[in-house]
N, C-alpha and C positions, 0 to 999 in steps of 0.2 A: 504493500500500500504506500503509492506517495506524499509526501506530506506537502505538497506544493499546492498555493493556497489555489489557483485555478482548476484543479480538480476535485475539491472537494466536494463531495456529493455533485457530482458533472449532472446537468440536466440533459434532456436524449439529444439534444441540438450545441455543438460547440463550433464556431465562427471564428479562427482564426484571418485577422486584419491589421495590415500595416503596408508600407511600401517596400518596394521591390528590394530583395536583398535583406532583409530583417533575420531572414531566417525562418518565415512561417511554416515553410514546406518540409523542411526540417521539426520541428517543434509539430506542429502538427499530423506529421509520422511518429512521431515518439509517441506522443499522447494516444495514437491510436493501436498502438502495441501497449503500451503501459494499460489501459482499459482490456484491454485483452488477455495478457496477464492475470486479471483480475475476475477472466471466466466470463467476457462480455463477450458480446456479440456487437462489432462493429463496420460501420462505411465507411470508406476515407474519400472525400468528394475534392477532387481538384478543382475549379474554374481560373486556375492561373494561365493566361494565355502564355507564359515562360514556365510550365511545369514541367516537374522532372521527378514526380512521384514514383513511375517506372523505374527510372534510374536510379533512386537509393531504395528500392528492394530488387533492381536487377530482373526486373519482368517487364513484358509488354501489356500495359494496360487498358490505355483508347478509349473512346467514347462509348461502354459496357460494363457493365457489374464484373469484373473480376475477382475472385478467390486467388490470397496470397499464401500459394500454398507453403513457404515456411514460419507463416503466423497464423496458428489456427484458433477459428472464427475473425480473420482480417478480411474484407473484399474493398477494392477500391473501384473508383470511375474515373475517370478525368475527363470533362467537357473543355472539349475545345472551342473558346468564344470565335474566332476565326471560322471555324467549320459551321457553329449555330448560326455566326451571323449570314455563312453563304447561303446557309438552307433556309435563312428564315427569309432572304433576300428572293429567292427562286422564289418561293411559296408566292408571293408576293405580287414579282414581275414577271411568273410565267403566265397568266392566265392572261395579260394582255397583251403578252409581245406578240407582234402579228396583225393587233386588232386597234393599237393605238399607233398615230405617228413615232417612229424611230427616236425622233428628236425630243418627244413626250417621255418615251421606257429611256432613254438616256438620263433624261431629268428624275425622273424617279429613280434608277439607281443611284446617280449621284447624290439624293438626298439619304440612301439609304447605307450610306460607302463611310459616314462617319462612327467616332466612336463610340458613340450613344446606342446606334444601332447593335455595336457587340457587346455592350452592356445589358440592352434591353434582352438579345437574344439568347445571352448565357443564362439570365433571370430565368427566361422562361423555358429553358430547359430544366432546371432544376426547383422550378415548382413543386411537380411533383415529388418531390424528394422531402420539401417542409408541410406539407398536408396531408400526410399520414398516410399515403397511397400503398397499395397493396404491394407494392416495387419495393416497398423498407419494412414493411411489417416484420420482416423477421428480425430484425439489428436494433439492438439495448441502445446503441448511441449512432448519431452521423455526425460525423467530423469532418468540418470545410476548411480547407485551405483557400480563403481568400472568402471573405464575406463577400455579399454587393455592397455596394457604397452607397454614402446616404444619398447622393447624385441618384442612384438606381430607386431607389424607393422612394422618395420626394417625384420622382416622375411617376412613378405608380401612384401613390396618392392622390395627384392630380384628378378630377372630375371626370367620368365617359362624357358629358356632354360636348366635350369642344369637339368632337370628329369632324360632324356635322359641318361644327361652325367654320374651321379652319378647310375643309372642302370646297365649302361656300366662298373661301380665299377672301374673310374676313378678319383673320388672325394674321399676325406679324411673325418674322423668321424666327423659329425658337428650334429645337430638338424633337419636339414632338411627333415629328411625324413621323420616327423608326416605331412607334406606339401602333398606329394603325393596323400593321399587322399580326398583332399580338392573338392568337387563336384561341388561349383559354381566356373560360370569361372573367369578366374587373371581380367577380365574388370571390375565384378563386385566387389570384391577386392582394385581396382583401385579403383573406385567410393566410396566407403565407405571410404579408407583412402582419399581422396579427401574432404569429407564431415567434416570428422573430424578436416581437416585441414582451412575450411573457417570461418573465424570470423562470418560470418552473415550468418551461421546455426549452428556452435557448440563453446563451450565455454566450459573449463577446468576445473574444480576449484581443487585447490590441498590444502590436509587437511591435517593441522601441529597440533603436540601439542606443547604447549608455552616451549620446553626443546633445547639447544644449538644441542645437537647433531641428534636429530628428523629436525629441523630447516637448520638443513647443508646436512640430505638425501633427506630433499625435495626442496631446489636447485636443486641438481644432477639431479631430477627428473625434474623440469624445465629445464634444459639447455637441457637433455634430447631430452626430448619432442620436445623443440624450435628448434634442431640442424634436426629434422625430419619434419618440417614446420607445427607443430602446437603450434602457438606464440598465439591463444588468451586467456590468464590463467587470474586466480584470484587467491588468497590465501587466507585459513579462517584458523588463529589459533585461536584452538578449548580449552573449557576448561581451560580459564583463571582462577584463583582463585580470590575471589573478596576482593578487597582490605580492604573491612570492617569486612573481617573475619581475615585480621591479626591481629588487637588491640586488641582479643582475644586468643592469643594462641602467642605460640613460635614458634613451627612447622610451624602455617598458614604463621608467620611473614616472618619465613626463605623460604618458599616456594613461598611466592608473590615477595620475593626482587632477588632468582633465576629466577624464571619467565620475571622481569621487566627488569633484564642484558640480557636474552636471546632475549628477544624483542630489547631491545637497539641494540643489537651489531646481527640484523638480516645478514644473509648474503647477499653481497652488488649487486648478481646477483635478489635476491627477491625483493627487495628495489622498485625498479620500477612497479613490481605490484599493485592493489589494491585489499586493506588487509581491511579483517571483522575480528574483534575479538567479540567472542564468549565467555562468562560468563561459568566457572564451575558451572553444577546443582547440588543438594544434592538428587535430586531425580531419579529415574530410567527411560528415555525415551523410556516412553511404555505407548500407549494408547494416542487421539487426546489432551486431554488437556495439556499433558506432552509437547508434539511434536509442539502446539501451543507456548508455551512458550520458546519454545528454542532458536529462532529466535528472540527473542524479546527485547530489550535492557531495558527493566525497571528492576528491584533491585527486588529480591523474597526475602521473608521470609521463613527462614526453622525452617522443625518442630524439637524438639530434639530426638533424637533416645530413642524409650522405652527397644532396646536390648542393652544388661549387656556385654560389650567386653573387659572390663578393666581387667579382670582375663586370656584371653585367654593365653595358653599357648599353642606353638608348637615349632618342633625343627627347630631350626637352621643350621646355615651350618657349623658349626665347628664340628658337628654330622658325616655329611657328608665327612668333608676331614679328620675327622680321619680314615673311613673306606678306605677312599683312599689310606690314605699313608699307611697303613699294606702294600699294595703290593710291595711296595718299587721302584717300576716304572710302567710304563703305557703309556697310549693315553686317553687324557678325553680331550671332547669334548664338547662346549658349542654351544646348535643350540637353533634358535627360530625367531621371526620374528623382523624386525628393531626395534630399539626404547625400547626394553626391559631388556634392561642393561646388555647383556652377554659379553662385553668386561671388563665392569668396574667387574662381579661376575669371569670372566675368570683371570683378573689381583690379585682377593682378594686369589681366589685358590692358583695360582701360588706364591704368596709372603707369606702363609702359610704352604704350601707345602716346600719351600725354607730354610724359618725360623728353620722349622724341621730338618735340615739338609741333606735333599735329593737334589739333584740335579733337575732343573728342566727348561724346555725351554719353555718360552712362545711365539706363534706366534701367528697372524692372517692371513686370507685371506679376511677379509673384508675391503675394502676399504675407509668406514666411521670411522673406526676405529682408536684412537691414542695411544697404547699402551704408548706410552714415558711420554702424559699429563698425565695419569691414573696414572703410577706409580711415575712419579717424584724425581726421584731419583734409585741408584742403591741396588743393594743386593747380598751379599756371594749368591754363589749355582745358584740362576737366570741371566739366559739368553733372550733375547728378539730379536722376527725379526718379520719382515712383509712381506708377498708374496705378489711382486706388478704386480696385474692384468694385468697392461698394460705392460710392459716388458716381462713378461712370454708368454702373445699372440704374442709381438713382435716375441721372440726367437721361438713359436712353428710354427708361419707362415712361418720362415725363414727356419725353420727344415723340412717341409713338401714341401718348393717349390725347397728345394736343394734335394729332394729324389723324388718325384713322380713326379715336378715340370718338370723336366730337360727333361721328356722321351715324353714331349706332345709336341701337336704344339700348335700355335700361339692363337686358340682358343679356345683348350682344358686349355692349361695355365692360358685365360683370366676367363672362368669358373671357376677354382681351386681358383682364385684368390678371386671370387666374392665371392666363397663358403667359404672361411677364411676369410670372413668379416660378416658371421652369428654370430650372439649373441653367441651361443652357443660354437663356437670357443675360445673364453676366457673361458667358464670351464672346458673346456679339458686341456686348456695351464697350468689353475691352480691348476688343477689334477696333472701335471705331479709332480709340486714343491710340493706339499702339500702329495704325495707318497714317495719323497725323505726325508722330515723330519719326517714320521710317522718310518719311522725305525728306528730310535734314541731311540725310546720308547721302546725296549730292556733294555737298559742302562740306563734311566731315564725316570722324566714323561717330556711329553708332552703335554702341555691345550695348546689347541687351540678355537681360537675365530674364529667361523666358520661368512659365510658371510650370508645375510636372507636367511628365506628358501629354498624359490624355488630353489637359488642359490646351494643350498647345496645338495637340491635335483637330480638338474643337476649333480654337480660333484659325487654323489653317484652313476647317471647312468654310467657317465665315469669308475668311479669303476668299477661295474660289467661287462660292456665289458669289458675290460683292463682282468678281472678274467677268464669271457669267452674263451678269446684267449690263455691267457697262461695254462689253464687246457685243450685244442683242442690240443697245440703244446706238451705239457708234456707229453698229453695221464695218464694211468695210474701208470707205472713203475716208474714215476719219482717222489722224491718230490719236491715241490715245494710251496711258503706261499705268497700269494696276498694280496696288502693291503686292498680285500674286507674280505677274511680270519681273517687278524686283526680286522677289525671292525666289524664282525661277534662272535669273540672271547672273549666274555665277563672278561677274565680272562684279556684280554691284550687292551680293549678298555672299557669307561665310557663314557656313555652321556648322557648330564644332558639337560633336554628339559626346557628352563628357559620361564616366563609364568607374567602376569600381574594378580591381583584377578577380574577382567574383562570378563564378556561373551566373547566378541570375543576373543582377544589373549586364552584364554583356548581353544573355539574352536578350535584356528588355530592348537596350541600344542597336541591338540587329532589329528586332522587330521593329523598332521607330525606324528606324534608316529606310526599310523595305517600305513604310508609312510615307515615308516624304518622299522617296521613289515613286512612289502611286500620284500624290502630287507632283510631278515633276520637278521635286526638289533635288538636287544632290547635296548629299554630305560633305563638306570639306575637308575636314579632317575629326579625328576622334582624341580625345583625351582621358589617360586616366589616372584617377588623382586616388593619393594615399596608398603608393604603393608601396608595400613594405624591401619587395624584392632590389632595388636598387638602393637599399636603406642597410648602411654597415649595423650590423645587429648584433649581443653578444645571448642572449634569452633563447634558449632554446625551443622556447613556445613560440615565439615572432620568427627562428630560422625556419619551423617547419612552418607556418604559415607563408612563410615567403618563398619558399618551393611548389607549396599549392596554388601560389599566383602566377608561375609559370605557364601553362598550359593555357590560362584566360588571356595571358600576354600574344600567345603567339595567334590565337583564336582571332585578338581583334586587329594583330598585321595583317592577318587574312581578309577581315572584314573592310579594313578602311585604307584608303588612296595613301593618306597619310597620318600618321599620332604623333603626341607625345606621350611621356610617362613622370608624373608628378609625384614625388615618394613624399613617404608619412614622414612628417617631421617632430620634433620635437616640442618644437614653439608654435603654435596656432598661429596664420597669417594674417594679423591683426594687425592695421598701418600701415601707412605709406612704404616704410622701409623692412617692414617683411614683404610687402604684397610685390617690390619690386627684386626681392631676393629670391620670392618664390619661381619664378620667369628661370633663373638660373640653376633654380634647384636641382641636385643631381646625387 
């Protein structure tokens, strides 16, 4: 029996949630052994579009009930959103291809090509799995790797009446419409968010790593959650460093005593959870013995790495911004999934780029973001803003119900209204601001600290509507330059896919790449920051760690034109005069 406070008396629904790289798929295999263990009968449900549930018990699993036959009563599934979202897509636009104009099923799939859509359609694969259906009847517990997000549910929420009205093409551009083809009906909907929301069948757990700013989006993600009436959470920070590997090493010392301030000064909305802390392993969670040990709070021994990494040598990012600044202005872009340091690498750009004497504006649109802390202080040539989400949705609600608003009646109105309280309303609002400063990058650069992905994804689909429309209205006589044209434009846009030496986050950063592919984005270059392996080490726990980031190394040469590789330091890049040492780091 564990004594770890998340499974105490587990209710039959456990939701593991956090971003990419946390470790849920991990933890979330352990917990479903550990139940099992204990004479349960469990499901292990992936919806990770980067899952690799298969791969740490070493079987093929797929979008089916599989039995793990060296864990008995284990069966696992993995829904793949990518596959739900193509079937949910077909379902959709076969019944008209044929019978409606080309340029009509074009537009319908493009509204159906964004990220909402694989959201909605991983949901509603896995319905049936939270409403009791005769498919789980037989398993004590189901255990999800990767909850839905409140994004997913706050759209479920929303009312069936606006169908109708947004058909009518009296609603304004939101998300809504991957919803339309949703086949089971809003009751059962109803009941699944329902389920989610009872303490005594589902239970949250939100997965931190021990870092300040990781720590402050998974609040957000708590209050989140809480403000949609699923209040039963736990917290596991993941990945502690063990304090017996600081008296060995400088690095470890500096990284346990960063660790132990982020813990201290957790944020005051987490405080009232109850928090499992989780030991950094030195080895790779894969295979039952591994996955046994995770969970388990005794003190391991590690072996010392027989791989030779003290020689590695790769480039850096000062490689990198000097190719930049040739062009003398621009739009470079930092995308990639929370937690992977693209603000603090988006501030090192911008104060190098600066130093250079080019002019240069840094913004964000992410709102975990603190450009001011990062930089601390001012600089010749740099400029700094932040597009704040909420205001920008305030001003575009207000803009849409003073223009389309005005011509409905009373019911038509209260629909619009409802419909500018979809999630996806704020990435349009923060489409518009983040369109007004990409033109500047004529005259200078512009790094921008984009918001996680999905996010960015969204607003990239606002993009290319937005492109749609003014290329229909322009026709061909006219010119005209859209800022999906810019980001299209490799001469006049950079983006740098920034990355962890970690399976997941690589995964996730291939998947995005494939993402902006599809919009005829290319990737510039790839970055990955914190890596241990080009980091002289003497901690035996941090050598084998930085042998395991080998193979993600060589994974994302493969992947990207060009990288650099940013090692874990000792000193947090806080200031002008680390953020311009970090550039050279090596």
């Amino acid at each position: 029996m564990t004594d770890r406070l998340f499974l105490k008396q587990p209710p039959r629904f456990l939701f593991f949630t956090g971003k990419g790289g946390v470790g849920k798929t991990s933890i979330s295999c352990a917990t479903a052994i550990q139940l099992t263990d204990e004479g349960k009968k469990v499901l292990l449900v992936s919806t990770d579009p980067a899952s690799n549930v298969g791969q740490v018990f070493g079987v093929s699993i797929g979008n089916q009930i599989t039995p793990i036959s060296a864990v008995l009563g284990l069966s696992a599934l993995e829904i793949d959103p990518q596959v739900a979202a193509q079937t949910y897509r077909d379902r959709i636009v076969g019944p008209v291809r044929g019978l409606l104009p080309e340029a009509v099923v074009n537009s319908i799939e493009e509204q159906l090509s964004g990220a909402c859509t694989t959201e909605i359609a991983a949901f509603d694969e896995f319905t049936e799995l939270l409403t009791d259906s005769t498919l789980t009847a037989a398993y004590d517990h189901i255990v999800f790797d990767t909850a839905p997000t409140g994004h997913t549910i706050r759209l479920l929420q929303l009312p069936g009446a606006w169908t109708g009205f947004l058909e009518a093409g009296k609603g304004d551009a939101s998300c809504l419409g991957p919803l339309a083809g949703l086949e089971k009906q809003r009751s059962q909907y109803k009941e699944a968010v329902a389920a989610l929301a009872d303490p005594k069948r589902s239970r949250l757990i939100l997965v931190a790593r021990p870092q300040a700013a990781t720590l402050r989006e998974v609040a957000r993600t708590h209050q989140e959650l809480n403000s949609i009436g699923l209040s039963e959470q736990y917290l596991i920070v993941n990945g502690i460093l063990p304090a017996t590997e600081a008296a060995q090493d400088p690095l470890a010392a500096a990284i346990n005593q960063r660790e132990q301030q982020a813990l201290a000064e957790i944020p005051e909305v987490l405080k009232k959870l109850p928090l499992d802390q989780i030991e950094l392993k030195a080895f790779n969670l894969v295979g039952l013995s591994a996955l046994r040990q995770l969970l388990s709070k005794t003190t391991n021994s590690y072996p010392v790495s027989t791989v030779q990494i003290d020689d590695l040598k790769l480039p850096n990012l000062t490689i990198l911004i000097d190719e930049i600044a040739t062009e003398g202005h621009g739009l470079v872009m930092l995308m990639g999934k929370g937690g992977v340091g693209k603000t603090t690498l988006a501030a090192a750009i911008a104060v190098a780029l600066a130093k250079r004497g080019l002019p240069v504006h840094l913004t964000t649109s992410d709102p975990a973001a603190n450009l001011t802390e990062t930089l601390s202080g001012q600089l010749d040539n740099l400029s700094v803003s932040r597009i704040n989400p909420q205001a920008e949705t305030e001003r575009y609600r207000q803009q849409v119900l003073e223009s389309k608003g005005v011509l409905l009646d009373t019911q038509g109105r209260a629909l619009l209204e409802e419909d500018l309280r979809s999630p996806c309303t704020e990435e349009i609002a923060v489409f518009q601001a983040f369109s007004r400063i990409i033109l500047e990058a004529g005259q200078k650069f512009v790094i921008m600290d984009t918001a996680p992905t999905g996010h960015t994804l969204l607003l990239l689909d606002a993009t290319g509507a937005y492109h749609r429309e003014v290329s229909r209205q322009a026709g061909t006589a006219e010119h005209y330059l859209t800022p999906m044209m810019q980001l299209q434009d490799p001469k006049q846009t950079k983006v740098l896919l920034v990355t962890l030496a970690e399976t997941t986050p690589v995964l996730e950063a291939a998947n995005l790449q494939a993402d902006l592919r599809r919009a005829g984005i290319e990737p510039w270059a790839w970055v990955i920051n914190n890596c241990i392996a080009v980091t002289p080490v003497q901690s035996s726990l941090l050598k084998q760690r930085a042998a395991n980031e080998l193979p993600e190394i060589n994974a994302v040469a493969k992947h990207a034109t060009r990288f650099a590789v940013i090692p874990l330091l000792q000193e947090e890049p806080i200031g002008l005069e680390r953020l311009l040492a970090l550039a050279d780091a090596h």
